[in-house]
C-alpha positions, 0 to 999 in steps of 0.5 A: 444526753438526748432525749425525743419528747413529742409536743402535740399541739392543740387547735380545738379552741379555749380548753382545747390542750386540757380536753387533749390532757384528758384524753391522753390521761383516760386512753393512754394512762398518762399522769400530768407532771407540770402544767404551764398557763398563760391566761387560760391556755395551757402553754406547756404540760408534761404527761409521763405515760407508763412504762416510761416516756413523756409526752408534752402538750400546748394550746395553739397560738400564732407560733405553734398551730395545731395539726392540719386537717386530716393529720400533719406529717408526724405520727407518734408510734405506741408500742404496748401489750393490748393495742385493741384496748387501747385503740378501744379507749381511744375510739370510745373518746371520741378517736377516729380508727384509720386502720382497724388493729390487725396482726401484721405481716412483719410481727406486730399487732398494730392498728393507727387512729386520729385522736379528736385532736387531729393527731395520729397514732400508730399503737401496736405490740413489740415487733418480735421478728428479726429485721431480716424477717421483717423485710422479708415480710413487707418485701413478699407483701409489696409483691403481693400488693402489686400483683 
């Protein structure tokens, strides 16, 4: 069995993993499952967001640091029925948009935000187009971008 399990690490000082839970509880509609401390940080917390999937969550400490300025090199991908909502939710939480929800060329309606944590997030509908459509689609988009 394999199963992938992003761990957000939180680096937004003392209560920082618990102001991130809420955040994902009110804009994600994740549901803590466990939640780990040692002292006042939260060492480890498993969400269980809908439809299936988890997320885990921890205050940073001197193994696991939080997020770089501007976003680290992960992205969590969200595929959902309104990612207009959900973007919404997120900025009224306090998230930055990056790219604004839009329809795209290869299919998807899809924006990208930074959460006040510092993570980035890519929340869009299923894409519904064939691979080849889809490349295809960026193939006359890159095309596009370079004329």
């Amino acid at each position: 069995m394999l199963r992938l399990s992003p761990k957000l690490v939180v680096d937004d000082g003392p209560g920082g993993a618990d102001r991130a839970i809420d955040f994902y509880r009110e804009v994600l509609g994740a549901e803590v499952d466990v939640r780990h401390v040692m002292g006042a940080a939260v060492v480890f917390a498993r969400l269980l967001l809908p439809g299936g999937g988890e997320l885990h969550v921890k205050d940073a400490d001197g193994v696991d640091p939080g997020p770089p300025a501007g976003g680290g090199g992960h992205i969590v991908d969200v595929v959902c029925a309104d990612p207009d909502a959900v973007v919404a939710r997120a900025v009224g939480h306090g998230a930055e948009v990056l790219f604004a929800v839009d329809d795209q060329p290869y299919g998807s309606r899809q924006g990208r935000f930074r959460d006040p944590f510092g993570h980035q997030w890519i929340v869009g509908t299923p894409i519904a187009m064939s691979e080849e459509a889809v490349q295809d689609a960026l193939d006359a988009w890159a095309g596009d971008s370079r004329g």
